[in-house]
N, C-alpha and C positions, 0 to 999 in steps of 0.2 A: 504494500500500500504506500503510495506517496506521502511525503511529509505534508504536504498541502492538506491535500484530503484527511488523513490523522488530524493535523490541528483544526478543520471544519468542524470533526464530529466531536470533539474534546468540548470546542465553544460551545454549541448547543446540549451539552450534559445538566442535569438539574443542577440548582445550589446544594442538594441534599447530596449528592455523590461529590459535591468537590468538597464540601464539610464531613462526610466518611474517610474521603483518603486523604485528608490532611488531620485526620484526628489518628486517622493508623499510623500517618506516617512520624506523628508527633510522638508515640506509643514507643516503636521502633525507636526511634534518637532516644529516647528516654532511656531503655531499655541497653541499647550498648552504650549508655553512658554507664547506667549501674555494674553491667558485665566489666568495661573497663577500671573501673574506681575496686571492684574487688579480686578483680587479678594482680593489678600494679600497688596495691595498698601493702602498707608492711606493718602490722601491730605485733608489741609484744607487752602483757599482760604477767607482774609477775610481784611476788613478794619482798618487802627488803624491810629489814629491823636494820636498827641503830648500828652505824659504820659502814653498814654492806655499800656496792658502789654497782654503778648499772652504765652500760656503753650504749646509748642512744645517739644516731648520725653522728660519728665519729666522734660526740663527746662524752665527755666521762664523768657521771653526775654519782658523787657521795651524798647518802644520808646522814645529815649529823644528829637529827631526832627530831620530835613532837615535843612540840607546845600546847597548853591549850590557851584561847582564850574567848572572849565574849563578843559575837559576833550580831549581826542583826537579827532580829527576831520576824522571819516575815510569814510566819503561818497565819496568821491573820490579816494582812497588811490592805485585803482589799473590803473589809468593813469597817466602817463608819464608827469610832470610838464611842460611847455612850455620852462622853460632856458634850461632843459636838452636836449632836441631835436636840441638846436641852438647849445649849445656850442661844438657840435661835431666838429661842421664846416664842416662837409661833404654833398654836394648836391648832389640831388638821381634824 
């Protein structure tokens, strides 16, 4: 089939078929993006107590220990504290 003629019957395709293969083809790219990112990825996942030392891209990170300290508290952070509700002073 000539190019011509191919791209005549492509133009007159519905919106619904060029919105299928651009959703498969979005699919696809997605799809060897993830196959790529977990072949070429390199994790390593390990234990280390106080002195141990770990080779991560060619550097060489010592543990000297654990601290603790006081950190933010945000289990709550996205409700409305109780004074602020009062001190509107407005009854609903």
């Amino acid at each position: 089939m000539p190019l011509a003629t191919a791209m005549q019957r492509t133009r007159g395709l519905p919106r619904s078929i060029w919105g299928t293969a651009f959703a498969h083809a979005g699919l696809g790219i997605a799809l060897i993006g993830i196959v790529c990112e977990t072949t070429w990825n390199s994790e390593y996942i390990g234990t280390m107590k106080e002195g141990d030392t770990a080779k991560i891209a060619g550097y060489e990170l010592k543990m000297d220990g654990l601290t603790q300290r006081q950190g933010p508290i945000i289990a709550n952070w996205w409700l409305p504290s109780p004074s602020a509700s009062m001190a509107s002073g407005s009854a609903r």
